[in-house]
C-alpha positions as YAML, in Angstrom:
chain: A
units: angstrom
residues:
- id: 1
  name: UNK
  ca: [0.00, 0.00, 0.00]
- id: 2
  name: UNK
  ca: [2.52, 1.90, 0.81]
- id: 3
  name: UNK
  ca: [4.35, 1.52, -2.48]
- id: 4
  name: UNK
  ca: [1.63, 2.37, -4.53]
- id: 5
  name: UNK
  ca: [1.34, 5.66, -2.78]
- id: 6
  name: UNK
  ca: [4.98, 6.94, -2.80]
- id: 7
  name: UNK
  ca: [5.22, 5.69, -6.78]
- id: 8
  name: UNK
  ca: [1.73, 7.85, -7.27]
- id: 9
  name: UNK
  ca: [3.07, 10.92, -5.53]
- id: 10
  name: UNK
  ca: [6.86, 10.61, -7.51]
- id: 11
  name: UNK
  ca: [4.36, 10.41, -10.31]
- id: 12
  name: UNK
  ca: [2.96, 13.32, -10.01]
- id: 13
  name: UNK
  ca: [6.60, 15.36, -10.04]
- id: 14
  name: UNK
  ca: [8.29, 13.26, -12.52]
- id: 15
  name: UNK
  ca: [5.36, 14.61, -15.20]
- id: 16
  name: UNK
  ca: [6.64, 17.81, -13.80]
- id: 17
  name: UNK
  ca: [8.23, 18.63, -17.76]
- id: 18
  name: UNK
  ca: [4.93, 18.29, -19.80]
- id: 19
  name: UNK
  ca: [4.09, 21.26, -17.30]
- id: 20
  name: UNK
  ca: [7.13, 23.23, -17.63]
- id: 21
  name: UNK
  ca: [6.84, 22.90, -21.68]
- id: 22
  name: UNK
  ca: [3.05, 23.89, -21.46]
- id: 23
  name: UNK
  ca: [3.75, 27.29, -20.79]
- id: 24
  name: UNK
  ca: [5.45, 30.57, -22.60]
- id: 25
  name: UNK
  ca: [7.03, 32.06, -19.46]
- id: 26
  name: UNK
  ca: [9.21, 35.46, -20.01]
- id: 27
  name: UNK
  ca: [12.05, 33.99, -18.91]
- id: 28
  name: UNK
  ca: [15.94, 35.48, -18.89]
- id: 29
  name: UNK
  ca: [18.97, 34.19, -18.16]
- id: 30
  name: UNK
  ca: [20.73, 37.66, -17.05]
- id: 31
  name: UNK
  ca: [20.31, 39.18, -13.81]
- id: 32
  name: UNK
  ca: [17.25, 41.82, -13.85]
- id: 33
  name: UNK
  ca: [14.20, 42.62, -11.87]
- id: 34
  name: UNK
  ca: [11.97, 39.96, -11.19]
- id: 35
  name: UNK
  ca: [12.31, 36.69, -9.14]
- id: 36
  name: UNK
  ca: [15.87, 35.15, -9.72]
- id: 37
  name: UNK
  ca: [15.50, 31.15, -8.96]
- id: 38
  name: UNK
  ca: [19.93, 30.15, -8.42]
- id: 39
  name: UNK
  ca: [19.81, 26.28, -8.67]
- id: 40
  name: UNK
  ca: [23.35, 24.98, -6.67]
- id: 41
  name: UNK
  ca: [24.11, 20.95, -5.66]
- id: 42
  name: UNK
  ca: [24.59, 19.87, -9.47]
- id: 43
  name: UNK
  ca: [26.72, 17.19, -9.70]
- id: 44
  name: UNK
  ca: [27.73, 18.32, -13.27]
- id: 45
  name: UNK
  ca: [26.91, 20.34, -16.15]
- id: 46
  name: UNK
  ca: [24.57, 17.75, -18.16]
- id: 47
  name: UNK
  ca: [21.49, 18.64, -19.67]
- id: 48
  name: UNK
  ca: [19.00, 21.08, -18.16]
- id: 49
  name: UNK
  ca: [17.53, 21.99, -15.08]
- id: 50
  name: UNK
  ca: [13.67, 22.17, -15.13]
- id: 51
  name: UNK
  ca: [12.24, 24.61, -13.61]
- id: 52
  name: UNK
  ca: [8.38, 25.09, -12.36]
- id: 53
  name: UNK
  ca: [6.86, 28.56, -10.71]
- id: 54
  name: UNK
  ca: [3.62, 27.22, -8.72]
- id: 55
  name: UNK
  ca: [1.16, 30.19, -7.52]
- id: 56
  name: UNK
  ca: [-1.63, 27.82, -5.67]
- id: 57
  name: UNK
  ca: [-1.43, 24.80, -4.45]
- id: 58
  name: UNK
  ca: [-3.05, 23.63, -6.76]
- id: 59
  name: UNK
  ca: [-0.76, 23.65, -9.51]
- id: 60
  name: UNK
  ca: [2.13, 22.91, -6.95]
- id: 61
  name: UNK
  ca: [0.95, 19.47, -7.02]
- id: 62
  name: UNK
  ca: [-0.34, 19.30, -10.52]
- id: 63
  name: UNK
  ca: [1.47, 17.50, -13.49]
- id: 64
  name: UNK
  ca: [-0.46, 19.46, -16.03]
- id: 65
  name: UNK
  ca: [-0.32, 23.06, -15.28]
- id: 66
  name: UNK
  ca: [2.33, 25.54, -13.59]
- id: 67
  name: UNK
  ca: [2.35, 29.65, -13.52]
- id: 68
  name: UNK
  ca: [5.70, 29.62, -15.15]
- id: 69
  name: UNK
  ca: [8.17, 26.83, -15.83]
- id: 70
  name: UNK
  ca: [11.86, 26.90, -17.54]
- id: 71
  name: UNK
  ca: [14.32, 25.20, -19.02]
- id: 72
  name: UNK
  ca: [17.98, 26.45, -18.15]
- id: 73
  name: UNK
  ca: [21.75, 25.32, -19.24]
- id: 74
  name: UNK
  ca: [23.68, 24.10, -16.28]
- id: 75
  name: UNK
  ca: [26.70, 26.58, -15.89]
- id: 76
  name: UNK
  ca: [29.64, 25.45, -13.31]
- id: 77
  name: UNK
  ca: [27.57, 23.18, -11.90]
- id: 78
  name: UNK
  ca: [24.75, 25.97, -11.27]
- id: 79
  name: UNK
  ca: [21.88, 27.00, -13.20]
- id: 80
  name: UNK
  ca: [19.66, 30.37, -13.03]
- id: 81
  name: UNK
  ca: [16.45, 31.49, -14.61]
- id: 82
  name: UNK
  ca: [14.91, 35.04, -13.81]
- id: 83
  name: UNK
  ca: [11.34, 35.21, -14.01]
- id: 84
  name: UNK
  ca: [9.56, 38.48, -14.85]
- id: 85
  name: UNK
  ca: [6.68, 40.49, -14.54]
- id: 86
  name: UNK
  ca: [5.58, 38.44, -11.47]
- id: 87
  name: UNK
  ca: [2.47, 40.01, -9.53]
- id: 88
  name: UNK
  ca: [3.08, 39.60, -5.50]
- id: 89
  name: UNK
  ca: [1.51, 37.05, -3.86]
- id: 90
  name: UNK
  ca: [2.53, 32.87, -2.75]
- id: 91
  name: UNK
  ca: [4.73, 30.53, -4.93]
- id: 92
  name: UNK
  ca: [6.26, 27.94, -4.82]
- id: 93
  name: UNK
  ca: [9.11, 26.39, -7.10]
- id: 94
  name: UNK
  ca: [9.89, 22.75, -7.51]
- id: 95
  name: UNK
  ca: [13.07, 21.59, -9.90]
- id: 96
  name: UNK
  ca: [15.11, 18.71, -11.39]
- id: 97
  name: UNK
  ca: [18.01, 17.82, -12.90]
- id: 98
  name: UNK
  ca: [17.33, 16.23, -16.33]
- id: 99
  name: UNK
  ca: [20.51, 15.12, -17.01]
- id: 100
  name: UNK
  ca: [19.87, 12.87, -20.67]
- id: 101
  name: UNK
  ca: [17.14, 16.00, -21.72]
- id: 102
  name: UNK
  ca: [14.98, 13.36, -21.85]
- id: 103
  name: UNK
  ca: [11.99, 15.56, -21.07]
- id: 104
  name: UNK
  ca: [11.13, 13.77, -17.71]
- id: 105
  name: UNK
  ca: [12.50, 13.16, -14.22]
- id: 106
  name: UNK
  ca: [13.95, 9.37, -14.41]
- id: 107
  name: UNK
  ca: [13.34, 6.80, -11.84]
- id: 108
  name: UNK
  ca: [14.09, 3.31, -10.70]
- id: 109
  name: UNK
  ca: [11.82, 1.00, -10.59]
- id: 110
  name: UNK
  ca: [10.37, 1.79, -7.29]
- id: 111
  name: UNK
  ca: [9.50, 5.25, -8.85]
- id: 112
  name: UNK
  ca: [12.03, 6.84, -7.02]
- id: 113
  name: UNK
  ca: [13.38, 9.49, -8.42]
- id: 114
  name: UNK
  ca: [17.35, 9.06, -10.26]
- id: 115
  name: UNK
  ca: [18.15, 12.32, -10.75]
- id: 116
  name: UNK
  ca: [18.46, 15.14, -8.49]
- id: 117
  name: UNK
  ca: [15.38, 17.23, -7.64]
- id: 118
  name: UNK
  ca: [14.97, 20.68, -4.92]
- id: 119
  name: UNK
  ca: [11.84, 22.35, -3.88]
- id: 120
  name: UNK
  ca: [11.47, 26.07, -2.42]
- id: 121
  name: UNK
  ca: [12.79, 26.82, 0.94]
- id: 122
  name: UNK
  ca: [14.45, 23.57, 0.54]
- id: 123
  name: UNK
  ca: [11.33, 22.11, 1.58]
- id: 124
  name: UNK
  ca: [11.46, 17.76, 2.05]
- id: 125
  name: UNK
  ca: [8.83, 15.53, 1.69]
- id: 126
  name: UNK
  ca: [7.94, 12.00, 3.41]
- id: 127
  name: UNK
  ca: [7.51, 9.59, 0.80]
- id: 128
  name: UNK
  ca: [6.95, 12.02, -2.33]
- id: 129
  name: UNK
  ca: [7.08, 15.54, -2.99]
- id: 130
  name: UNK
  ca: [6.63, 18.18, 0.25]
- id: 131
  name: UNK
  ca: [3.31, 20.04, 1.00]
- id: 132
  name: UNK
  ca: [2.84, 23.31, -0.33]
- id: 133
  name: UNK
  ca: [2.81, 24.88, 3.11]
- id: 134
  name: UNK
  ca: [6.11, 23.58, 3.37]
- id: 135
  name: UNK
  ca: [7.84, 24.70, -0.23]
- id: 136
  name: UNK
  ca: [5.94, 28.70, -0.68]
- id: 137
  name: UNK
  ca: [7.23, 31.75, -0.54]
- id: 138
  name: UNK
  ca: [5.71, 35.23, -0.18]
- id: 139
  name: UNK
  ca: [6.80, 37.18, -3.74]
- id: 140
  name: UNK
  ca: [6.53, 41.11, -2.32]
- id: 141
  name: UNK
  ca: [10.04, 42.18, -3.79]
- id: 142
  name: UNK
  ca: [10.72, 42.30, -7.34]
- id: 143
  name: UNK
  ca: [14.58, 41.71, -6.81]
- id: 144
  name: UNK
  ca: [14.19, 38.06, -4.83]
- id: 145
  name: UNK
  ca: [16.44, 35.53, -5.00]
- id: 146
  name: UNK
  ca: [15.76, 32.16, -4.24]
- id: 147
  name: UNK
  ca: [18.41, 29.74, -3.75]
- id: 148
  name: UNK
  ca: [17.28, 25.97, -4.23]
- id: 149
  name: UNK
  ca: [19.90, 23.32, -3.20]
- id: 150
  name: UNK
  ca: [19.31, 19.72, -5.33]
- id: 151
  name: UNK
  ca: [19.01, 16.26, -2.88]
...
């Protein structure tokens, strides 16, 4: 029982890309006004880091729909997106490592998750992804940084 219930919540963030692709986010590499999401703990420089802005909860724990999502080069073992034009308000972000650009999050066989993932505030969850009490943020300055360390 168990099982089924940690592989059904991993499933839920490894469909995390088919979210981040869905949407046309503004999104800049250089440093400028707006919410700057720094992504450190990369083991190398691989593929692309994923990227996913949440604004309810609802979308936090969707695998169809996000506020903003990205997909950013992994630079000295960091990445960075800026995100602009972001009204104030509660987000969340939630991130992976997709190392092959595969397009999704891989996993063993148990559903957990092979490559390395990060939520806001660092945020952990038991058995899946963490609660969206747990991961948001209040957005009230437009020159936030948010620094996301990867498991």
């Amino acid at each position: 029982m168990k099982l089924i219930k940690i592989t059904n919540m991993l499933l839920i963030f490894c469909l995390l890309p088919l979210a981040v692709f869905s949407q046309d986010a503004p999104v800049e590499k250089s440093e400028s006004r707006g919410l700057t999401v720094k992504i450190t703990g990369l083991k190398n420089d691989r593929g692309k880091v994923m990227i996913a802005l949440c604004n309810s909860e609802e979308n936090f724990s969707s695998h169809e729909e996000v506020f903003r999502g990205a997909a950013v080069e992994v630079v000295n073992k960091e990445a960075q997106a800026v995100f602009k034009d972001i009204p104030p308000g509660e987000y969340a972000v939630k991130v992976f490592h997709d190392q092959n650009e595969n397009g999704k999050m891989d996993t063993n066989f148990l559903g957990i998750p092979r490559e390395k993932y990060g939520f806001s505030n660092n945020a952990k969850g038991k058995f899946g992804p963490p609660k969206w009490k747990d991961a948001k943020f209040d957005f009230v300055n437009p020159d936030t940084t948010l620094e996301i360390r990867l498991n």
